[in-house]
C-alpha positions in Angstrom: 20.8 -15.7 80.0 22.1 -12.1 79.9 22.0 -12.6 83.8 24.4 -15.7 83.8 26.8 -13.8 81.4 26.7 -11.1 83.4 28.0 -13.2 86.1 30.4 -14.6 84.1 31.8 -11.4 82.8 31.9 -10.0 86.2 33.8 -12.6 87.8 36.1 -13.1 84.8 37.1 -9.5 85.5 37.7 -9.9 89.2 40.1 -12.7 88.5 41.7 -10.9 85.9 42.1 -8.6 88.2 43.6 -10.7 91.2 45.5 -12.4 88.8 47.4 -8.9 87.9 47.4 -7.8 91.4 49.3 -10.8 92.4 51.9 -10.7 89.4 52.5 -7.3 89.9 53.4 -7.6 93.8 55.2 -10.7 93.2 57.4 -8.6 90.1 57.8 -5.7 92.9 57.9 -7.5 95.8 57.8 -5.0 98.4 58.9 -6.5 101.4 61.7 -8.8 99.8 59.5 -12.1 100.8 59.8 -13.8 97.1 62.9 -14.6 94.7 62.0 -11.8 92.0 64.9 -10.2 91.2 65.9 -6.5 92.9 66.3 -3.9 89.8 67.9 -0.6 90.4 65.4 2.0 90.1 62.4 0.0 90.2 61.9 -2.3 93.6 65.6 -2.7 95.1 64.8 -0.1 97.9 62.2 -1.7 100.0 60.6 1.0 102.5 58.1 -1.1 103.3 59.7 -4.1 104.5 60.9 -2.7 107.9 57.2 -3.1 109.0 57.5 -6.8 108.1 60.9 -8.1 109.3 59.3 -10.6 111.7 57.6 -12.0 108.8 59.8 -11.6 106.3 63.5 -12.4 107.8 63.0 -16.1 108.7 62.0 -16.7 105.3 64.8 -14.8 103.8 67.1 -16.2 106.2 66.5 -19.8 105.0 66.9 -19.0 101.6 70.1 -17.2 102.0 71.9 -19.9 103.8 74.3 -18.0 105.9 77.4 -19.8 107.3 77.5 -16.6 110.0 74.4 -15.2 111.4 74.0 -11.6 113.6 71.1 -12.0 116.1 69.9 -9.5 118.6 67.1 -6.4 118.4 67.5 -3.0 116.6 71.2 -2.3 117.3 72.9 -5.1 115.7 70.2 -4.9 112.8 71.7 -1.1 112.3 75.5 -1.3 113.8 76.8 -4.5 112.2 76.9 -4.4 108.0 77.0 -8.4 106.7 79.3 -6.5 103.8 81.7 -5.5 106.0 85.6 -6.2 104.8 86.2 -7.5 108.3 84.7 -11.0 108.1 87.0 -13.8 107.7 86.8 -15.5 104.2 85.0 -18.8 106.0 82.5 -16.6 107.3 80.5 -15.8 104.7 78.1 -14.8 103.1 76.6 -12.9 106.9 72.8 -12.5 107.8 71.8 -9.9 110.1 68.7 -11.5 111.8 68.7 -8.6 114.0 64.7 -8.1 115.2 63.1 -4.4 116.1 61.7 -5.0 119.4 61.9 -8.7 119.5 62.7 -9.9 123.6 65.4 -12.3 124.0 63.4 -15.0 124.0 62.4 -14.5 120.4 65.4 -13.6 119.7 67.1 -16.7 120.3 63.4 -18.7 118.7 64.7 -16.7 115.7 68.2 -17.9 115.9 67.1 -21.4 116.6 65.3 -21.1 113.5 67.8 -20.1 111.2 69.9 -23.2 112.2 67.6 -25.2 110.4 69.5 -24.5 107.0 72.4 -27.0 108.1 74.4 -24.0 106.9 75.3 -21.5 109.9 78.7 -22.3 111.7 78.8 -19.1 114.0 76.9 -16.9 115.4 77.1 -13.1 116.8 75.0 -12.3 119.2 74.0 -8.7 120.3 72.7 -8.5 124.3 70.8 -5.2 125.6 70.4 -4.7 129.0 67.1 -3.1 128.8 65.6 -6.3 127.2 67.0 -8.2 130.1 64.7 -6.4 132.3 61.1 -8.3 133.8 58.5 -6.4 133.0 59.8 -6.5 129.3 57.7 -8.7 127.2 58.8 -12.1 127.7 57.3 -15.0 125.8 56.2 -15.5 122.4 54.1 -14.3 119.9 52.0 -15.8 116.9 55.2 -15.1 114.7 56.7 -17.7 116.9 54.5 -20.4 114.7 56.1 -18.7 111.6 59.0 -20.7 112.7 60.2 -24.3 111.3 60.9 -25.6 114.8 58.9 -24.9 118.4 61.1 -24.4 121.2 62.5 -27.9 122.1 63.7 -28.6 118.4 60.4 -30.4 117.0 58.9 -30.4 113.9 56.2 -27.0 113.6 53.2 -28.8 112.3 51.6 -24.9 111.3 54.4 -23.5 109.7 53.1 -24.6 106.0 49.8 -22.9 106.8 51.6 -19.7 107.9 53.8 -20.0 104.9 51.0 -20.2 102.8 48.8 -17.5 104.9 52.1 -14.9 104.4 52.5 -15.5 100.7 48.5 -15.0 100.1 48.6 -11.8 102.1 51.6 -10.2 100.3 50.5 -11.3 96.9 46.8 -10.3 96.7 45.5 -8.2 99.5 45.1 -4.4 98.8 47.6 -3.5 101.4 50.2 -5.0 99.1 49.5 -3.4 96.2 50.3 0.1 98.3 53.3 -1.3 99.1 54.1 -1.8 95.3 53.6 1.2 94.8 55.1 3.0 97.7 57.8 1.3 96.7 58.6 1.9 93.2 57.8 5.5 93.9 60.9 5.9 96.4 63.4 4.4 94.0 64.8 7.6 93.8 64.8 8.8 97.6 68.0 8.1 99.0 66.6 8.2 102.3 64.4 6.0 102.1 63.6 2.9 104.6 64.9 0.1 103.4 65.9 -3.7 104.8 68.8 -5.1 102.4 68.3 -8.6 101.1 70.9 -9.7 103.7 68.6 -8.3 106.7 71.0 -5.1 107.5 69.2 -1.8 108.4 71.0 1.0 105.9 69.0 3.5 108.7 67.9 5.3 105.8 64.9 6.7 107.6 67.2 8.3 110.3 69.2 10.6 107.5 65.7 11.7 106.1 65.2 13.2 109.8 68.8 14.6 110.1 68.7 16.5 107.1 65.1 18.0 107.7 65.2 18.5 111.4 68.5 17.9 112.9 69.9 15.1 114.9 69.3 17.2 117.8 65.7 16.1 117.7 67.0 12.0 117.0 69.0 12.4 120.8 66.6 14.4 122.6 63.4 12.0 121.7 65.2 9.0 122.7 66.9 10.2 125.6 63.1 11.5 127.2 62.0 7.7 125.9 64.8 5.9 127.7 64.1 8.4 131.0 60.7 8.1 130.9 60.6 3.7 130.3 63.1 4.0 133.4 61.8 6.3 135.8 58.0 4.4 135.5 58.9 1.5 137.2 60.8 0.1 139.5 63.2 -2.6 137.1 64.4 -6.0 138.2 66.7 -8.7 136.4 65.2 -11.5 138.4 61.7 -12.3 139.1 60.5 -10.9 142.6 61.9 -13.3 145.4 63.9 -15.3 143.3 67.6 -15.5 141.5 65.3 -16.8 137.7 64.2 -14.9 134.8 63.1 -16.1 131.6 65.4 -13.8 130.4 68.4 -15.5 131.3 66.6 -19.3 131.1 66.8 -18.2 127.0 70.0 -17.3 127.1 71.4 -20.2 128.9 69.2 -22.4 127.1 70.1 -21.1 123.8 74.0 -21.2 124.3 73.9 -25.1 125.3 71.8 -26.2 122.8 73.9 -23.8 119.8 76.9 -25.9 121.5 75.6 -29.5 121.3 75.1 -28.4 117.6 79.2 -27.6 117.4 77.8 -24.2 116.7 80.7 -21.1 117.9 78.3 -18.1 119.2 80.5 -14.8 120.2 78.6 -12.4 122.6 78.5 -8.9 122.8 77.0 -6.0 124.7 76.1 -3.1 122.5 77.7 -0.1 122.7 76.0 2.8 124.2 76.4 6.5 124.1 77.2 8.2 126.6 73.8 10.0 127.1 72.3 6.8 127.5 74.6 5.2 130.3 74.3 8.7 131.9 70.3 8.3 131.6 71.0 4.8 133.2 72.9 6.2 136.4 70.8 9.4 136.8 67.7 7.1 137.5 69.4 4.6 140.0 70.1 1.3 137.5 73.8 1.6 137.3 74.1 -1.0 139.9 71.6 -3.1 138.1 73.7 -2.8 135.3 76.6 -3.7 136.6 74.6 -6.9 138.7 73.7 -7.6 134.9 77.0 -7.6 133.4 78.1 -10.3 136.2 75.7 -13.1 135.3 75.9 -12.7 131.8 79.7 -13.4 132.5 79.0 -15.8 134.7 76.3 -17.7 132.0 78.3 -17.1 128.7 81.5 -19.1 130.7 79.1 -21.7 131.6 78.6 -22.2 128.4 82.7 -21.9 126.7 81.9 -19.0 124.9 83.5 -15.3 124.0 81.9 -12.3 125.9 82.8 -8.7 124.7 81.5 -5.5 126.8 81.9 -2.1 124.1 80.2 -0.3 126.6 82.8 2.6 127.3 83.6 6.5 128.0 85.4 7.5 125.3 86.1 9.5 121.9 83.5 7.3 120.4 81.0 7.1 122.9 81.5 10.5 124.1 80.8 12.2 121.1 78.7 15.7 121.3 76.2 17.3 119.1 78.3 20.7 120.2 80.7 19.6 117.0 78.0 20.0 114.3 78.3 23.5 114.8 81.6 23.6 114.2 82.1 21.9 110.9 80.5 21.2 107.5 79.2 18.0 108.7 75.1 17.3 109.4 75.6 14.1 111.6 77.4 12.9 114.1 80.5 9.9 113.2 79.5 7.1 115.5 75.7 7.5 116.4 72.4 8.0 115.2 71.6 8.6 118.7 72.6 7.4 122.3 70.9 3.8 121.9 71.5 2.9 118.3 75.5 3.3 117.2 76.6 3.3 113.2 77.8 0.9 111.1 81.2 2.9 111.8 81.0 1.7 115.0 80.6 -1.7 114.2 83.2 -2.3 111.8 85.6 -1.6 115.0 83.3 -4.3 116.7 84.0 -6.4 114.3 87.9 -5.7 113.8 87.9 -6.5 117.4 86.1 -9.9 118.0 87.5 -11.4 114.7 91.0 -10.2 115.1 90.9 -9.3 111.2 92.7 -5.8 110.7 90.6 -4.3 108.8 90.0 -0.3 110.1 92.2 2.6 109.2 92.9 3.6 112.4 93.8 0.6 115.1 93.7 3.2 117.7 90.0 3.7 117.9 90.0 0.0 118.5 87.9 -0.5 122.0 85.7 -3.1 124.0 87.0 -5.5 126.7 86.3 -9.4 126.8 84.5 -10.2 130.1 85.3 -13.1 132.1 84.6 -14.5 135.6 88.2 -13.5 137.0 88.1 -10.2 135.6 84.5 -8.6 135.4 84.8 -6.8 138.8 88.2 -5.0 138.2 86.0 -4.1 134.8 83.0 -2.9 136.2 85.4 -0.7 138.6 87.4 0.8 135.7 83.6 1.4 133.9 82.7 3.1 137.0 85.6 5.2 137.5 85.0 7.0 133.8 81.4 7.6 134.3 82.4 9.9 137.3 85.2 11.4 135.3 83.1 12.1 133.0 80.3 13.5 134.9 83.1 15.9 136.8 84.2 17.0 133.3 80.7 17.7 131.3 78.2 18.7 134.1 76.2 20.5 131.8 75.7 17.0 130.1 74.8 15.9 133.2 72.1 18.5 133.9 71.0 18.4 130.3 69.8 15.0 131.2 68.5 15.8 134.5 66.2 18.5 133.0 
C-alpha cells in the first residue's frame, strides 16, 4: 500500500510538474510560436527565436495574414523593416519571411506556403547570387514537411503531426524552459537577438559586437568567409554540361505559379558592399555574376514581372570603416558589413520599387530596373565603376587581397 502511494505521489508530482513547465513556456513563449501576449519587460525580446525561424515563421506567417510578404535569406530578413512608412496603405500589414540560410528552393516552398492564407496580394522577393550557385544546397529539408502544401500545390498529409510534434517540443521539453528563462533575463539588454512578431531581424546581436569589439572585426570575418567559400571551389550557375539548375527551375517555377494565382511578385538583387563585389572580382566570378544577372532578367520577363539590381559603387555602398575614426559614431550608416546592408538601406529600396516618397533625402535614391533590352548597357556601366573604384582605393583593393 505505501508502495502504490508512493507511486501515486511520485507521478502526481511529475505531472504537476509538466503541467507548470508547459504553462510557463506557453506564458513566455520564447520563440513567438503561440498567441500569448508579448509584455514589455518580461517576454517581448525573443533571443531565442532566431535559432527557430524555420520552425517558427510559417506558423506565424499564417496567423498574421499578410496582404504583402518579403521572402528571400538573411538580407531581406535584416534590410527590409515590415514598419516601414514606405508601404502603400493597401499593402499592409508586411511579413518578412526572410530565411537564414534557406536555398532558393526553400525559399520559394516558404513563399508557396504562406499563400495558403488567401491573404497575400504581393510579394518582394530578395535574390543572392551566391545562393544561385550549384554546389549550394539545393533541395529540401525535413522543415519542408512543416509546410501546408508539398511542392505541386497538394494537400501535406504530415503537417498536423509536425504541428503537433513543434508545439510538444516548445511547451514541455527542458530546452524550452532555458529558453524561458534566457529570455526573460534579456528583457533589459538592448542588444539582444530578437525576431519581431512580424519576422524582421532588429540585428540586435550585431550592435552587441560593435560596441564590445568594433565593427572592424563584423567586415573582416565576413570578408575572409566570403574569400575563403569562393576561392575553394570552382562555382557554376548551371549544372556541368548543361544550361539547368534547380536554382533557376525554382525560380521560374515559382514566378508562374505566383502569377496563375494573380499574385504581383517585385524582384530584387540585394545590395552589396563594396568589399564584397571587390571579393567577387578578386577571385575570378565577376563574369559569373554578370552571366547571372542576364538570365535572371531574362526569367523574371518571362514571367511579366519587375526586376531591380541595387548592386552599385557608390556613397552607400562605398562606405569605409576609415570614418569611424573620425567622428562620434560606433557604426557604420548603411552596413553591418559588406553582405548584410541596414534597414537604412532598405527604406531607399523600398522608396524606390514602390514609388512612395518617403526618405529625407531623394538624392540617395539608387538601384536600376533590369530588363532584356537594357541589362548589357547595365552590366557595362556596373563594370566601369568597379575599375574606377579599384584605380581610386587600391589600398582597398590590397586589403582584400591580403
Amino acid at each position: 500500500m505505501q508502495y502504490k502511494q508512493y507511486i501515486i505521489l511520485l507521478l502526481s508530482v511529475f505531472l504537476i510538474v509538466i503541467a507548470f513547465a508547459g504553462g510557463f513556456n506557453y506564458w513566455v513563449n520564447p520563440y513567438g510560436l503561440f498567441s500569448s501576449h508579448a509584455i514589455q519587460g518580461f517576454n517581448a525580446i525573443k533571443p531565442s527565436a532566431g535559432s527557430r525561424v524555420r520552425v517558427v515563421k510559417p506558423r506565424q506567417v499564417l496567423n498574421f495574414k499578410p496582404r504583402t510578404l518579403i521572402i528571400g535569406n538573411s538580407r531581406p530578413e535584416m534590410g527590409l523593416d515590415p514598419r516601414s512608412k514606405c508601404w502603400q496603405s493597401e499593402q499592409q500589414a508586411v511579413y518578412n519571411f526572410g530565411i537564414p540560410g534557406a536555398s532558393v528552393y526553400m525559399q520559394t516552398r516558404y513563399a508557396q506556403h504562406a499563400l495558403e492564407t488567401g491573404t497575400v496580394k504581393q510579394i518582394y522577393f530578395g535574390l543572392d547570387f551566391l545562393d544561385f550557385l550549384v554546389n549550394k544546397t539545393s533541395g529540401g529539408s525535413e522543415h519542408e514537411y512543416r509546410l501546408l502544401v508539398d511542392v505541386n500545390g497538394r494537400s501535406n498529409p504530415d503537417y498536423i503531426w509536425w504541428k503537433f510534434k513543434d508545439n510538444f517540443k516548445a511547451l514541455f521539453s527542458l530546452s524550452t524552459v532555458l529558453d524561458s528563462l534566457k529570455t526573460i533575463l534579456a528583457q533589459h539588454n538592448k542588444n539582444s537577438s530578437h525576431r519581431r512578431i512580424d519576422g524582421f531581424n532588429p540585428a540586435n546581436d550585431y550592435m552587441d559586437i560593435i560596441e564590445t569589439e568594433g565593427q572592424s572585426v563584423l567586415f573582416r570575418q565576413k570578408n575572409q568567409e566570403v574569400i575563403k567559400n569562393l576561392v575553394q571551389s570552382k562555382h557554376k550557375i548551371y549544372e556541368s554540361n548543361t544550361q539547368w539548375s534547380i536554382h533557376f527551375e525554382s525560380l521560374r517555377r515559382f514566378l508562374t505559379f505566383a502569377k496563375s494565382k494573380g499574385i504581383k511578385v517585385v524582384l530584387f538583387i540585394n545590395p552589396y558592399h563594396a568589399d564584397y563585389l571587390l571579393s567577387l572580382d578578386l577571385t575570378g566570378h565577376w563574369h559569373l555574376l554578370e552571366q547571372w544577372k542576364q538570365v535572371v532578367t531574362n526569367i523574371v520577363a518571362e514571367a511579366g514581372f519587375d526586376l531591380w539590381d541595387f548592386n552599385a559603387f557608390n556613397v552607400i555602398t562605398t562606405e569605409s570603416l576609415e570614418k569611424l575614426k573620425y567622428s562620434n559614431k560606433t557604426s557604420l550608416d548603411w552596413f553591418w558589413e559588406p553582405a548584410h546592408y541596414r534597414r537604412e538601406v532598405g527604406e531607399l529600396m523600398l522608396a524606390q520599387m514602390t514609388g512612395k516618397s518617403c526618405v529625407d533625402d531623394k538624392n540617395l535614391l539608387f538601384g536600376q530596373r533590369l530588363l532584356p533590352q537594357t541589362i548589357k548597357a547595365h552590366l557595362q556601366r556596373l563594370q566601369a565603376q568597379l575599375l574606377a573604384f579599384k584605380t581610386a582605393n587600391p589600398q582597398r583593393v590590397t586589403r582584400l587581397k591580403n
